[in-house]
N, C-alpha and C positions, 0 to 999 in steps of 0.2 A: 554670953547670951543665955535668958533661962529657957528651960526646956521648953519646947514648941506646945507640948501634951500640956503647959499649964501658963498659957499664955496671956496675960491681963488685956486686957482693953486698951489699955497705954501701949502695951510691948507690941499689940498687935497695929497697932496703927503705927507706930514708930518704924516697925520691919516696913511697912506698906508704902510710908512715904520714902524710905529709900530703893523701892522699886514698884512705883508706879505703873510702869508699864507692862507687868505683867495680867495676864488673864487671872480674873479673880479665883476662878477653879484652878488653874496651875498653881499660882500663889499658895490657897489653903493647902492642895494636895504638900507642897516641898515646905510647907511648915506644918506640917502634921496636926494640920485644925482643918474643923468643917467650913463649908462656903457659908453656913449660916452665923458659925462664930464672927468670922470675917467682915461680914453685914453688921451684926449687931455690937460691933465696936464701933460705930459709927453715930450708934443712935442721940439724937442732941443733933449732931451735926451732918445733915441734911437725910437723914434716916429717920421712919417713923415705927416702933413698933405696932405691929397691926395682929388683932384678933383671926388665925387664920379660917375663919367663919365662910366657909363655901356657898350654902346657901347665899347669906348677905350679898358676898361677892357677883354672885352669877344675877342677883337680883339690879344689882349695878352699873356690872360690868355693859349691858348694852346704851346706857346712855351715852360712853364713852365715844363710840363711833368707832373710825378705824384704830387697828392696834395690830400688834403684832403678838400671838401667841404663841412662846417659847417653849417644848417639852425636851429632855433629855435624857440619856445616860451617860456612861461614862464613851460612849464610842461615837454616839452619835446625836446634832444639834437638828430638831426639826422645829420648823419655823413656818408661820402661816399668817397673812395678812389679809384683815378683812375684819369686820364687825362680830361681837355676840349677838348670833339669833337662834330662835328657839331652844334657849337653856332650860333642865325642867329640874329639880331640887328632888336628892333622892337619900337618906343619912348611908346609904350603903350605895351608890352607884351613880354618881346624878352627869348629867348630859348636856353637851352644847352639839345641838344641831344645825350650823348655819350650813353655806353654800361653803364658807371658806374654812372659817375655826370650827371643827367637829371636835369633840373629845369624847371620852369617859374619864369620869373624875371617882375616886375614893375617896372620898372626907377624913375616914377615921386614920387615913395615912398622912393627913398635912397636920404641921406640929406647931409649926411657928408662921410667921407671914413681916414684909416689914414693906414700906412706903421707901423707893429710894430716890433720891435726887443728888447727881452729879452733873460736872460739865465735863465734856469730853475734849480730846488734842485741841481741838478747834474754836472751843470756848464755848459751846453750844449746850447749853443744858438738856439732860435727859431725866424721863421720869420714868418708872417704871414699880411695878407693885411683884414682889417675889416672895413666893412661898415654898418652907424648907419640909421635910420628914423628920424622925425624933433622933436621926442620928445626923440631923444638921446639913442632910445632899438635897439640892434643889428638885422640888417636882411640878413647881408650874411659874410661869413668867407671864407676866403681859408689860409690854414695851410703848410706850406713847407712840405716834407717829405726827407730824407735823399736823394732817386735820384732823388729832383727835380732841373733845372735846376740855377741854383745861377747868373747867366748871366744874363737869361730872367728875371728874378725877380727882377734885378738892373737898369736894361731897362724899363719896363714897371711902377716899382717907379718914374722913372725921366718922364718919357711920364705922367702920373698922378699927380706927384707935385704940387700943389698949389699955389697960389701968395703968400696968405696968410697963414703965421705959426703959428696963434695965438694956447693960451693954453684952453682957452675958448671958450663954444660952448650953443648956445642961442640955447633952446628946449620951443617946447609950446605942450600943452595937444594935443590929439588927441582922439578924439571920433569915437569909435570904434564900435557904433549903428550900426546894419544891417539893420536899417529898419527906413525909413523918416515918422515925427512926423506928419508932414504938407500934408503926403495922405493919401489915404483909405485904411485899409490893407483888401489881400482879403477872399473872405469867404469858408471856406471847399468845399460849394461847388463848386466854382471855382479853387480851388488850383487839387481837385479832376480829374477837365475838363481837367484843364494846364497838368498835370502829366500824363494823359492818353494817351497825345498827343506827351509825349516825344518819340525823336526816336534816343539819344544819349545821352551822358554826360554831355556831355558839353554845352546845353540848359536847364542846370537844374539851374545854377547861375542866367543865364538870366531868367526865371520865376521865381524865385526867387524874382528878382527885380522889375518885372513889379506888381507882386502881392503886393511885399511891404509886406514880409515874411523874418522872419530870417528862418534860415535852422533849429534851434530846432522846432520853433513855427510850420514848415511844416512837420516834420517830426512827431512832437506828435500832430500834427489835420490830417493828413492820414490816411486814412483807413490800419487796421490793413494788409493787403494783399500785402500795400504797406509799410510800417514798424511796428516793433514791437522790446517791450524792454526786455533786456538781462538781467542777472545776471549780478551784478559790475563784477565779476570773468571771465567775458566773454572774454576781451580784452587777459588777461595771457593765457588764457585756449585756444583761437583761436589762439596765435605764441606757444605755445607750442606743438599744435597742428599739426600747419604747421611744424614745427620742425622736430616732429617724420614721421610725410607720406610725406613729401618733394610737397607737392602743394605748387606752387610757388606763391606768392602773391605781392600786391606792398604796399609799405606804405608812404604815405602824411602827411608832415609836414610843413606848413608855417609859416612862419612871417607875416610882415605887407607888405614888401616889395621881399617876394621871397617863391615860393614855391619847395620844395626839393624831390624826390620821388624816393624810391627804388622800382626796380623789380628783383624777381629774388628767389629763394628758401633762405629758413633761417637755421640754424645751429645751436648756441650757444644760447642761451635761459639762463640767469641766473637772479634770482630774488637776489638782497641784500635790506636788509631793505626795503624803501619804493619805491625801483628804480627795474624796469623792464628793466635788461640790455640785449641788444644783439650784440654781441661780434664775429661777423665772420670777415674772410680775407679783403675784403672790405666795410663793410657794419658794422657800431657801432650807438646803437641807448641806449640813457635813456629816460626812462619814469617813471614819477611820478605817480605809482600807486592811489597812497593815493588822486591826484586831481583827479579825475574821479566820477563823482557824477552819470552822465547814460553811458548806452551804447544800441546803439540803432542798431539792422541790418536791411537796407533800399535798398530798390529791384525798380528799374526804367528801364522802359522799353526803348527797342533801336530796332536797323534795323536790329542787329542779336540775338533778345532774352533778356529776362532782364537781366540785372549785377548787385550782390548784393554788397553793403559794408557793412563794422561793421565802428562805427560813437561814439568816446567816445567824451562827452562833460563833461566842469568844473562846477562848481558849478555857475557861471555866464551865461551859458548856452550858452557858447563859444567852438566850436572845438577845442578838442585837438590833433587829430590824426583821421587819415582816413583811409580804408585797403578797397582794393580789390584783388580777385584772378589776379595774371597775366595771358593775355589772349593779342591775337592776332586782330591787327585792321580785321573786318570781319568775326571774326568767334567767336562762343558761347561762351560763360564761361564753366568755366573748372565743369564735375562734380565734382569733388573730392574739390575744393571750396564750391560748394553750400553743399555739405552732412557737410564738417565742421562748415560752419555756421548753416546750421537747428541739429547740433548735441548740439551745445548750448543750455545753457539752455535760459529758458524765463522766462519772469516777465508778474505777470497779468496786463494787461495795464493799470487798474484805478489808480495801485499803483506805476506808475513808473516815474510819474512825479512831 
């Protein structure tokens, strides 16, 4: 067999028909190719190469109707069904605000894009529109659903079509450092000063950055007032939680190039093996238990009161998932939030990192 690292378009669909039934992300992972290589050996045959054109897209994407949109990483599938509403086009940051599909989107992060049509076990054709990053890892999905529109969807394929059909797609590494080698990073007790000073969320990225801090490194050099670490058990035990007393919460899942967020109360809760599934009317989420190495809940002050989250990171000391109570621009966190996260347990902090 030739080496997976130079795989042709032929070699790649040849391994693929002899194991169909694997997931396409497992597949690429154990042939040491991207999930966008893997797609774009396809094109001609039922694959479209697409301009991965954001703006265009979000300009589109509402005529569609219902759909399902897909954000991931490597540990965890969040899933959201429900129509594009209020999408606004931004080249640095652009937005979908409906009831169901919310995101934040980075443009300058998607690299490739492609139209796919397969038919699944059951003979049922599916369509869906997936776009990759430059080192060929998926960073956003949309999934047809039964009443979504088939018109719009043929439309908005020919609007995004490409010049170019090729089967092959050039990926280069991506260094996924949070923190530049070439500053100072800074010291507790400035990370302390900065954080005192917050008076929103959304200023937490930004010091972040000027400190030259990843988000673990700040969160386990904080003063315990401003976080502290959980039981691994803490992530299952706080949606199971929400489950049973119906505090509504949101949950954060990115990529490299999109961030996906539910809000809204949880329901279905079921654990299989080593996946933490949740399985309501619109809202489908897996997560891989088993990566979760901490889990930290981290309280930052704002203009109406602090707002906590619960924060599981991988054993790389990368975010896996983020959770806060759902809560209205203006006004306080809910208590029934905060009494579920201090009902958690804790870790003594020497031993939690």
């Amino acid at each position: 067999m030739p080496d997976a690292r130079t795989l042709s378009p032929d070699d790649i669909r040849s391994l693929r028909a002899a194991h169909p039934e694997m997931r396409e992300r497992d597949f690429a992972r154990i042939h040491r190719i991207s999930e966008a290589e893997l797609v774009a050996a396809y094109v001609g045959e039922g694959v479209v190469r697409l301009r991965p054109d954001v703006e265009a897209l979000l300009e589109g994407a509402p005529a569609l109707g219902e759909v399902m949109a897909l954000t991931r990483n490597e540990s965890v599938v969040h899933e959201k069904i429900g129509p594009f509403e209020n999408a606004k086009y931004n080249p640095h940051a652009a937005i979908v605000l409906g009831d169901n599909i919310d995101l934040r989107i980075f443009p300058s992060k998607w690299a490739s894009g492609f139209a796919v049509e397969k038919t699944d076990k059951d003979g049922a054709l599916k369509r869906s529109l997936q776009f990759f990053d430059a080192a060929g890892d998926a960073v956003f999905k949309i999934h047809l659903r039964p009443a979504s529109n088939l018109e719009a969807y043929a439309a908005l394929v020919v609007r995004l079509t490409a010049d170019e059909q090729s089967q092959t797609v050039d990926t280069v590494y991506i260094d996924d450092s949070e923190t530049r080698a070439d500053a100072p990073v800074g010291t507790p007790a400035e990370l302390r000063a900065a954080w005192d000073k917050l008076t929103d969320t959304h200023q937490f990225f930004p010091m972040l950055k000027k400190l030259n801090l990843s988000r673990h490194q700040a969160v386990t050099s904080i003063d315990a007032d401003y976080a502290w670490p959980l039981d691994l058990g803490a992530t299952q035990g706080m949606l199971e939680g929400a489950a049973a007393s119906g505090v509504p919460i949101m949950a954060f899942v990115g990529s490299r190039g999109c961030i996906q967020i539910h809000s809204g109360e949880i329901h279905e809760v079921k654990p299989m093996g080593p996946w933490l599934n949740i399985m309501d009317e619109t809202f489908h989420m897996h997560l891989r238990l088993d990566h979760i190495t901490e889990v930290w809940a981290v309280r930052k002050p704002t203009s109406d009161g602090h707002v906590t989250s619960l924060e599981a990171f991988s054993a790389d000391n990368k975010m896996i998932i983020q959770f806060f109570g759902q809560r209205e621009e203006g006004k306080g966190e809910r208590a029934g939030w905060r009494d579920l996260i201090e009902s958690l347990p804790r870790l003594d902090r020497s031993n939690a990192a």
